[in-house]
FIVODREN-59620 format. One line per 2 residues: number of its first residue (from 1); for each residue x, y, z of C-alpha. Coordinates in Angstrom, 2 decimals, padded with zeros to 5 digits. Layout:
NUM) X:Y:Z ~ ...
END
This chain:
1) 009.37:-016.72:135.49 ~ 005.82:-017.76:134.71
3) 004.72:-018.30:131.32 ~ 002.84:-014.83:131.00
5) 005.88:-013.33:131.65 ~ 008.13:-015.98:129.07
7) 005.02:-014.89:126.75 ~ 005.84:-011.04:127.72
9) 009.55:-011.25:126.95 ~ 009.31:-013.02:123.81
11) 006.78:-010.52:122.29 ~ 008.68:-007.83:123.54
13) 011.57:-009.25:121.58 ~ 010.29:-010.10:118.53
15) 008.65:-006.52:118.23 ~ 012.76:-005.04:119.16
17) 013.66:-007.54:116.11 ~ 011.25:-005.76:114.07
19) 011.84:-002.36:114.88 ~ 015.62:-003.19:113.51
21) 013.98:-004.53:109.93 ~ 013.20:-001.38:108.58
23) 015.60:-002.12:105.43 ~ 013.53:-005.46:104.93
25) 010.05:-003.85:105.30 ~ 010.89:-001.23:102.87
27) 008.35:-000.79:099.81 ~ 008.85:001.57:097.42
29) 006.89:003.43:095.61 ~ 006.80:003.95:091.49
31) 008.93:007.18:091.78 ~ 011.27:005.64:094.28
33) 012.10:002.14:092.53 ~ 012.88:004.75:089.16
35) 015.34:006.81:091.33 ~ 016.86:003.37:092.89
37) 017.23:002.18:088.60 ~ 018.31:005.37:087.52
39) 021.73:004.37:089.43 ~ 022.34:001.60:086.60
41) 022.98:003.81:084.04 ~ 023.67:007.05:085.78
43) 026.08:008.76:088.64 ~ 024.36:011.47:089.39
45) 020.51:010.65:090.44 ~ 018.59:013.71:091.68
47) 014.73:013.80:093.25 ~ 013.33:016.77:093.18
49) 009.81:016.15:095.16 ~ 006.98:018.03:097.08
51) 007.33:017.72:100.98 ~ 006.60:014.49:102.96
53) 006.46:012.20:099.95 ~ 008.95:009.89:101.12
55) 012.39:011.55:099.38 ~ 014.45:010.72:102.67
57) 013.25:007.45:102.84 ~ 014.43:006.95:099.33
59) 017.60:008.42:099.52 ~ 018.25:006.33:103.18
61) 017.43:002.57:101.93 ~ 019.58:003.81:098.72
63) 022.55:004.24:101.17 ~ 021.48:001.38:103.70
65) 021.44:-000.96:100.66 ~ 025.13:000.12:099.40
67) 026.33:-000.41:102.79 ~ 025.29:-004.11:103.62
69) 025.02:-004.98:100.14 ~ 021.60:-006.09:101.39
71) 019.26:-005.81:097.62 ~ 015.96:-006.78:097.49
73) 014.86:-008.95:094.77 ~ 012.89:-005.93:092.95
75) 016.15:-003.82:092.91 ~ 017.17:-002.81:089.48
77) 019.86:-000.52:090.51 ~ 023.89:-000.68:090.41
79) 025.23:-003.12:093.10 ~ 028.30:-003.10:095.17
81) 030.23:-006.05:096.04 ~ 032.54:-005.07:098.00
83) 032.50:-002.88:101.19 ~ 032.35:000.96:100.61
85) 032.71:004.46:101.52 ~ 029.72:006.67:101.48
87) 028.87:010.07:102.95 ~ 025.75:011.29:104.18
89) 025.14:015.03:104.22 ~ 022.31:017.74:105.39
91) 022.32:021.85:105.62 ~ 024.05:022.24:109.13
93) 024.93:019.64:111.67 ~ 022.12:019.59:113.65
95) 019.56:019.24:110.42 ~ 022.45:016.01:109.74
97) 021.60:014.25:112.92 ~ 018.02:014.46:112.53
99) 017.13:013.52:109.15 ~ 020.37:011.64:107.57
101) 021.49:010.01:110.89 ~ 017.83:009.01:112.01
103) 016.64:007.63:108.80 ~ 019.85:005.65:108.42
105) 020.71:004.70:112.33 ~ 017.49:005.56:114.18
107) 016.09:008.60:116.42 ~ 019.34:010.14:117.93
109) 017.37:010.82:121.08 ~ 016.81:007.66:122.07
111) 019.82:005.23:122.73 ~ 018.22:001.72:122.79
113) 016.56:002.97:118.94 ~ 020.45:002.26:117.62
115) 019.42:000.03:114.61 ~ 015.84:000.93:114.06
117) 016.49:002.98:110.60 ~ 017.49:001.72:107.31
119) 020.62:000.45:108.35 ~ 019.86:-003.35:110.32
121) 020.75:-002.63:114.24 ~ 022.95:-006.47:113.13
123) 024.83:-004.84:110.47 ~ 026.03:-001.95:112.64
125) 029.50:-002.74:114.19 ~ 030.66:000.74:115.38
127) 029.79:004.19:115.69 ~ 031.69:007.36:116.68
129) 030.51:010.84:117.89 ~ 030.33:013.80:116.65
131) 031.83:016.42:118.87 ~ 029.94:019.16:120.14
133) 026.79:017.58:118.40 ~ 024.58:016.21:121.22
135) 023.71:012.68:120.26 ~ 025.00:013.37:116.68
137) 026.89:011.10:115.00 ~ 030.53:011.59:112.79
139) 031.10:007.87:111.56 ~ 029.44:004.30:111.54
141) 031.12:001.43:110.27 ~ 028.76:-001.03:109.08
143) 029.06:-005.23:108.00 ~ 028.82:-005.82:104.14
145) 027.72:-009.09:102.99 ~ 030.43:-009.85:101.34
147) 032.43:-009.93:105.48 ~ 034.51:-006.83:105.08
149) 033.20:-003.58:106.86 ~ 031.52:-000.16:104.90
151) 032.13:003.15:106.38 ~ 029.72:006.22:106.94
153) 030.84:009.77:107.48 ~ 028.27:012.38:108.44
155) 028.59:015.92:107.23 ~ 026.90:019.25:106.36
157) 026.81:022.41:104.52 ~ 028.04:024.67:107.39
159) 031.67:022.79:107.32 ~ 032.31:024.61:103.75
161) 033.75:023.08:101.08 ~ 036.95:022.41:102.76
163) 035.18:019.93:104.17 ~ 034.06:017.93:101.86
165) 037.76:017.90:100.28 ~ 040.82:014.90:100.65
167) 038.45:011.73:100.48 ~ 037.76:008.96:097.99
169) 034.32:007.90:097.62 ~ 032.15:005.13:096.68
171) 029.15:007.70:096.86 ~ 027.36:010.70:098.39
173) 024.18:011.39:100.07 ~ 022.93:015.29:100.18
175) 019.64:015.39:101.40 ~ 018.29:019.15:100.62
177) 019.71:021.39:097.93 ~ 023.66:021.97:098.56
179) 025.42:025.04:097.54 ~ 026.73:024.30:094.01
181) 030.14:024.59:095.39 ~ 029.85:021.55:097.82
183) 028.10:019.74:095.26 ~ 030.95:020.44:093.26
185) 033.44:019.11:095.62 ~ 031.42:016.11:095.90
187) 031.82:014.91:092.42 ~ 035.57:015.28:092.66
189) 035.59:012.70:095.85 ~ 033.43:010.12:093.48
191) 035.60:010.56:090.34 ~ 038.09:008.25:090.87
193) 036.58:005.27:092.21 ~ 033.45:005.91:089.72
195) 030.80:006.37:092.06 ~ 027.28:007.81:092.39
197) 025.82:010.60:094.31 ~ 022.35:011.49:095.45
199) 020.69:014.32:095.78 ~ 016.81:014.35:097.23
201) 015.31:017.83:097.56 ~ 012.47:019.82:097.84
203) 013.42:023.60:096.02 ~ 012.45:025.70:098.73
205) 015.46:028.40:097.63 ~ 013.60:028.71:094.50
207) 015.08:028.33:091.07 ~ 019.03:028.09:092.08
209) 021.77:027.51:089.49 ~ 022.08:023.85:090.72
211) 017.74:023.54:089.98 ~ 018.29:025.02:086.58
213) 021.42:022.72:085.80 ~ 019.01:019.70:086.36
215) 015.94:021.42:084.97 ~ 017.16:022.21:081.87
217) 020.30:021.80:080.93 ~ 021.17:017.87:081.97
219) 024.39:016.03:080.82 ~ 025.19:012.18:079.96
221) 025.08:010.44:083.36 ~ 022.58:012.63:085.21
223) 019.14:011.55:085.99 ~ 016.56:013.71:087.37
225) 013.04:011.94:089.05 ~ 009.84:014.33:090.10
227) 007.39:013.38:092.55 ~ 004.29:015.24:093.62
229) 001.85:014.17:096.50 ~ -000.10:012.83:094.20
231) 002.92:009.96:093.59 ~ 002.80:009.46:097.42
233) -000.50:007.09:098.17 ~ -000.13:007.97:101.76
235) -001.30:011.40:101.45 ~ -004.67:010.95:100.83
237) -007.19:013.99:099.52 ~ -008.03:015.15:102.64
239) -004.96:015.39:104.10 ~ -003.71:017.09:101.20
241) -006.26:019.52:101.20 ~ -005.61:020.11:105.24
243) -001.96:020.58:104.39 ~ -002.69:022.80:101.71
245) -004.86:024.94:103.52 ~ -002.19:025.80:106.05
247) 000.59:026.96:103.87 ~ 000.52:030.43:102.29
249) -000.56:030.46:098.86 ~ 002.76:031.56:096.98
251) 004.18:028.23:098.89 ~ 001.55:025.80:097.81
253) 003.32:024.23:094.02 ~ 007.08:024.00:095.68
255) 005.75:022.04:098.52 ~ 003.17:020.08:096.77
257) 004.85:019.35:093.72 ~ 008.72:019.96:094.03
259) 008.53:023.11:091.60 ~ 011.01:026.13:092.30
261) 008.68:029.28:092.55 ~ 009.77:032.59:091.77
263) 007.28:034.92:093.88 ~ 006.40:038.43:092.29
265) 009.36:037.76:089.94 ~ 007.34:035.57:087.39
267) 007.17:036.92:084.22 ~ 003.36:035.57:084.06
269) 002.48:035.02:087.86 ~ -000.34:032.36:086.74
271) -001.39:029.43:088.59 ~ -000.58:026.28:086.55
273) -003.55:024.64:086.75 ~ -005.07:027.42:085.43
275) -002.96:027.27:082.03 ~ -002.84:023.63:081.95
277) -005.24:021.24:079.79 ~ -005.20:018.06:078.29
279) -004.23:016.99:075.00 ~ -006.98:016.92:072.25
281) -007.66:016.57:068.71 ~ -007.89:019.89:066.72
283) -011.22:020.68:064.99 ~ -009.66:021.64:061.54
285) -011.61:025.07:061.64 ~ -008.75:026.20:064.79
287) -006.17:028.62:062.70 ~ -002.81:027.23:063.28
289) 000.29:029.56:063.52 ~ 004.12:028.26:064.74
291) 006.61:030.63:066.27 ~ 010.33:029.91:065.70
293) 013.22:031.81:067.96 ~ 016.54:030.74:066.35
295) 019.92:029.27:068.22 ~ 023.03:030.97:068.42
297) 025.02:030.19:071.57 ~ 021.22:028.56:072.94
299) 018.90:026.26:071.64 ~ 017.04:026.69:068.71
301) 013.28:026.79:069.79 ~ 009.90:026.29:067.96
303) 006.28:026.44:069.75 ~ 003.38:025.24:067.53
305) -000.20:027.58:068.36 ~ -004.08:026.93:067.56
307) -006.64:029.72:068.05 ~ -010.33:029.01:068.39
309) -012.12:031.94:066.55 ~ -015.06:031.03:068.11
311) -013.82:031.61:071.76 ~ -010.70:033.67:071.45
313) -008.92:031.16:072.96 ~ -005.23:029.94:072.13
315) -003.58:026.69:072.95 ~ 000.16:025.82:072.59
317) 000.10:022.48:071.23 ~ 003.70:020.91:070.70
319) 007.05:022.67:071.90 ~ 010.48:021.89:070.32
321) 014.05:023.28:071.95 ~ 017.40:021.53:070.44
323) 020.99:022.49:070.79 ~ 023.98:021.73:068.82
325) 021.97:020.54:065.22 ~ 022.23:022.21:062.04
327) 019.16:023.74:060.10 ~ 018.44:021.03:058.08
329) 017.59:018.59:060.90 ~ 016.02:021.71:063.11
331) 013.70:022.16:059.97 ~ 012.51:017.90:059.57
333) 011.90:017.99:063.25 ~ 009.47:021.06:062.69
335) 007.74:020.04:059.07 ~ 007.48:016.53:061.06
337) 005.12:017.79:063.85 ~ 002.97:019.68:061.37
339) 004.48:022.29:059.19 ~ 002.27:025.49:059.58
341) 003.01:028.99:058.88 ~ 005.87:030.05:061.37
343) 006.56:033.69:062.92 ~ 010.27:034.39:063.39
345) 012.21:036.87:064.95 ~ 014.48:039.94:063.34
347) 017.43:038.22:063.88 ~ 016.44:035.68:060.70
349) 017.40:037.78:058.34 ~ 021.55:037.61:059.76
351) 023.43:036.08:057.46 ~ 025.06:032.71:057.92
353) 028.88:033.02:057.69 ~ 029.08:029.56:056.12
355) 026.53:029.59:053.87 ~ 026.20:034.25:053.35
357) 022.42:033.19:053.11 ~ 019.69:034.62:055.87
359) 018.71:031.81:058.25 ~ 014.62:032.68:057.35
361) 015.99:032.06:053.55 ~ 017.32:028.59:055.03
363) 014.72:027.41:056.86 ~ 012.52:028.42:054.07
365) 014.72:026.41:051.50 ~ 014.49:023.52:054.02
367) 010.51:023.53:053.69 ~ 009.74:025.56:056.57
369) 006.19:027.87:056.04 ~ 008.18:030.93:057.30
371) 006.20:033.93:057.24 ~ 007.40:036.45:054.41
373) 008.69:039.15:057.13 ~ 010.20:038.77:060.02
375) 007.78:039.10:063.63 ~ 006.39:042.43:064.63
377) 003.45:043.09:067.26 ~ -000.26:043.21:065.33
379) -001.37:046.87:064.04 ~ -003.84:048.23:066.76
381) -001.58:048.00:070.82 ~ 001.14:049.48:071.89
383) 004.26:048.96:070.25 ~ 002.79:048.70:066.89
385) 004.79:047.62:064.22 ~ 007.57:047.09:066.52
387) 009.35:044.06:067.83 ~ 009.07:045.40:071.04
389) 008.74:041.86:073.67 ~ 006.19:043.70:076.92
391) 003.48:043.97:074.30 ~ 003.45:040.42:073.89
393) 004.12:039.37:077.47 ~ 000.91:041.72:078.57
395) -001.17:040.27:075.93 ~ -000.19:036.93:077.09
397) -000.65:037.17:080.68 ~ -004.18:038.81:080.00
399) -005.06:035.93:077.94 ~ -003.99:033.50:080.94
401) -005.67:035.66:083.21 ~ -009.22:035.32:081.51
403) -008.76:031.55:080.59 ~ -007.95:032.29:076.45
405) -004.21:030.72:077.08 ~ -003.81:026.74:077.75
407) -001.06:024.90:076.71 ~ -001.18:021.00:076.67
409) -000.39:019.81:080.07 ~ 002.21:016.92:078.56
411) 004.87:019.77:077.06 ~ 007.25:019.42:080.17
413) 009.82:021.56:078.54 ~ 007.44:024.31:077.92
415) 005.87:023.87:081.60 ~ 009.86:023.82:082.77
417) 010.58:027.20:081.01 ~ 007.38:029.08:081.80
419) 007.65:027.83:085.71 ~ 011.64:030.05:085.67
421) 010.83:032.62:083.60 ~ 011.34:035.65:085.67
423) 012.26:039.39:085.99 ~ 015.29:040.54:087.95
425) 014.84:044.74:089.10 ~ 012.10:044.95:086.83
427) 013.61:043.35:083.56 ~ 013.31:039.94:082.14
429) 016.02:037.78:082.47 ~ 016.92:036.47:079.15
431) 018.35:032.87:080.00 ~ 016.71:029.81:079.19
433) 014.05:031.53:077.39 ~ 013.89:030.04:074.08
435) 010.28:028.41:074.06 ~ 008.88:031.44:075.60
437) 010.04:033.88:072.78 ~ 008.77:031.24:070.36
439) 005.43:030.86:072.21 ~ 005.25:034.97:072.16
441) 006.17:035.42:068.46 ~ 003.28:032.65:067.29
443) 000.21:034.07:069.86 ~ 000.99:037.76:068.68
445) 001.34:036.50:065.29 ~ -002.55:034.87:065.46
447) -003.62:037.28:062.34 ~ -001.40:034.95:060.11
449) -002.74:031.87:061.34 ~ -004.04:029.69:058.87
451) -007.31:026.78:059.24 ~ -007.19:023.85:057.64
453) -010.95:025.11:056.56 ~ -011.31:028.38:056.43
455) -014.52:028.53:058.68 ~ -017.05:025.75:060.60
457) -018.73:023.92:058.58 ~ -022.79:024.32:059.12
459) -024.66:021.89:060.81 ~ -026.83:019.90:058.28
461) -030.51:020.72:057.67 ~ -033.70:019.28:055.70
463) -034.15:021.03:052.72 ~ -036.49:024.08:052.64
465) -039.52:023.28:050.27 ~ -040.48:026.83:048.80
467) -043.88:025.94:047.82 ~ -044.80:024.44:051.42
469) -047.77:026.11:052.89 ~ -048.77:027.21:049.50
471) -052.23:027.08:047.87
END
């Protein structure tokens, strides 16, 4: 062989060795290293992320890492020491082979790319097929670190949930949103050996029971990471914007930012940016006015409101939403953030059976500025005098509509509520609603809002000399 052909070979070589370092070369960005270090504390890690950020990838090295026991020196993580069992899982079979299997094994089309995902082509000892999958995949057994071998099945939503039953696992990889069934099953096969399972989705089913259990109502030992393109450094501006351009418009916020849209059932069908602004110090001539919706079997919610009088405008501020505390610590959390005078609903004036006292009267004792009546629409719209709740969502939604509603962009529970709030044949469905009703009861309550001075003050001027100009 001559030497161009020695130098041929060993290039060719060392780029095959390369292509099977895809573990090694990973480098992960900010939203990725939280999801890895959410696993320290947590057993169920989910990202819910726009499209082609890099959520596979994520969820891939995650499992890669587990098997080998191969952790960088940035990981901050849980670790295994030991060999384990781990699952990888996609909608249907086919979807299985070509995201899970390729990001872990390499492309399934190709045999000599065996080794080329996350998973070192060394480390792989064994693989199995998957019957009547072309080039698919059932099991891999794979070297740990520690000399004993870690297994990985391959499954997917089409085998039911009698087929994720019988096993013991170390953990669980679902990459797309799983019925809530299967994910069900999968946290009985982690129970007993403790382990963790992933989920990395973008909510393209819209606002499912399993998005909402994550969204808003999250347990000890859950973790939930977001991720927009704007987390993802390789999609620039202008690809963004060519991406963008292509999609239809009621698509555009799932796929760019991982948020569950709701079509023509929004309550207020408003783009967010539109509603959005930053945080900034109130001039003290803005009239302030809270709205409170009490917590029976929900949380207890409070919104806080400032209208402009000089352009009509009104900006929600600060958003509270608790469950499970008693009045006294709901009403220190609320004089805390600026006790102003606060619109509540009818149901205030119920009394307590502990105490035989209305909860208005309570909050009231407690310190709270509640309004002397309970919330009714303002004199002069439909629905006057009533408590009626579509007078308040029109006024609302033509507010939004003609930029006079912004809420501060940093209230992620208020942003989470508004973005699932939603009609269902024509009626509003009345889950998970709490800051909304509060947010409604303070805007239609603006007549009772209160400045800290009661108007602008006047620009200062020289003195007027009367006798100037006089002979």
């Amino acid at each position: 062989m001559t030497d161009l052909g020695k130098a041929l070979e060993v290039a060719q070589e060392m780029k095959r060795r390369e292509a099977r370092r895809a573990l090694s070369r990973y480098a992960p960005y900010d939203f990725q290293k939280r999801f890895h270090a959410a696993g320290a504390s947590n057993n169920q890690i989910v990202l819910i992320a726009g499209n082609r950020v890099g959520k596979t990838k994520c969820g891939g090295a995650e499992v890669a890492m587990h098997l080998t026991g191969l952790y960088p020196a940035w990981w901050a993580g849980r670790r295994f020491t030991r060999p384990v069992r781990w699952w990888a899982a996609g909608a249907t079979n086919p979807k299985t082979r070509d995201v899970c299997q390729r990001e872990l094994c390499g492309n399934p089309e190709d045999p000599d790319a065996l080794g080329t995902g996350m998973i070192p082509g060394e480390k792989i000892v064994e693989t199995t097929r998957f019957p009547g999958v072309p080039n698919a995949y059932s099991s891999v057994a794979v070297r740990h670190v520690s000399g004993g071998i870690s297994t990985l099945g391959f499954k997917s939503y089409e085998m039911g949930p009698p087929g994720f039953m019988s096993e013991s696992l170390d953990g669980i990889w679902l990459d797309e949103e799983s019925p809530m069934e299967i994910y069900s099953q999968c946290l009985a096969r982690i129970l007993d050996r403790q382990g963790m399972l992933h989920l990395t989705f973008t909510p393209e089913m819209g606002a499912t029971e399993l998005y909402a259990a994550f969204r808003q109502k999250l347990k000890p030992g859950q973790a939930v990471i977001s991720a927009t393109w704007d987390d993802a450094p390789h999609l620039d501006q202008r690809m963004q914007a060519q991406i963008l351009e292509a999609l239809p418009p009621h698509e555009r916020e799932m796929r760019r930012r991982g948020i569950a849209q709701l079509g023509s059932g929004l309550v207020w069908p408003v783009d967010e940016e539109k509603i959005a602004c930053d945080a900034f110090e109130l001039p003290s001539y803005f009239r302030r006015i809270g709205g409170l919706d009490f917590g029976f079997d929900h949380p207890t919610a409070a919104a806080w409101g400032a209208h402009d009088p000089e352009t009509d405008c009104f900006y929600v501020t600060d958003a509270y939403r608790e469950q499970g505390q008693i009045i006294p610590v709901h009403a220190s959390a609320i004089i805390a953030r600026g006790n102003i005078p606060f619109a509540w609903p009818h149901d205030g004036q119920k009394h307590d059976s502990g105490s035989g006292e209305g909860l208005a009267s309570q909050y009231r004792k407690e310190g709270v500025k509640m309004l002397p009546s309970w919330f009714t629409n303002p004199p002069g719209v439909e629905g006057e005098g009533s408590i009626a709740v579509e007078p308040g969502i029109q006024a609302i939604l033509t507010a939004m509509e003609q930029g006079r509603f912004k809420v501060f962009r940093h209230l992620l529970a208020w942003f989470e509520e508004w973005r699932m709030y939603h009609r269902k044949d024509g009626l509003i469905v009345k889950v998970n609603d709490d800051l909304m009703s509060a947010t409604r009861y303070a805007f239609q309550s603006r007549r009772f809002a209160q400045s800290i001075v009661r108007h602008k003050p006047m620009p200062l001027v020289a003195p007027v000399n009367p006798y100037e100009g006089v002979l």
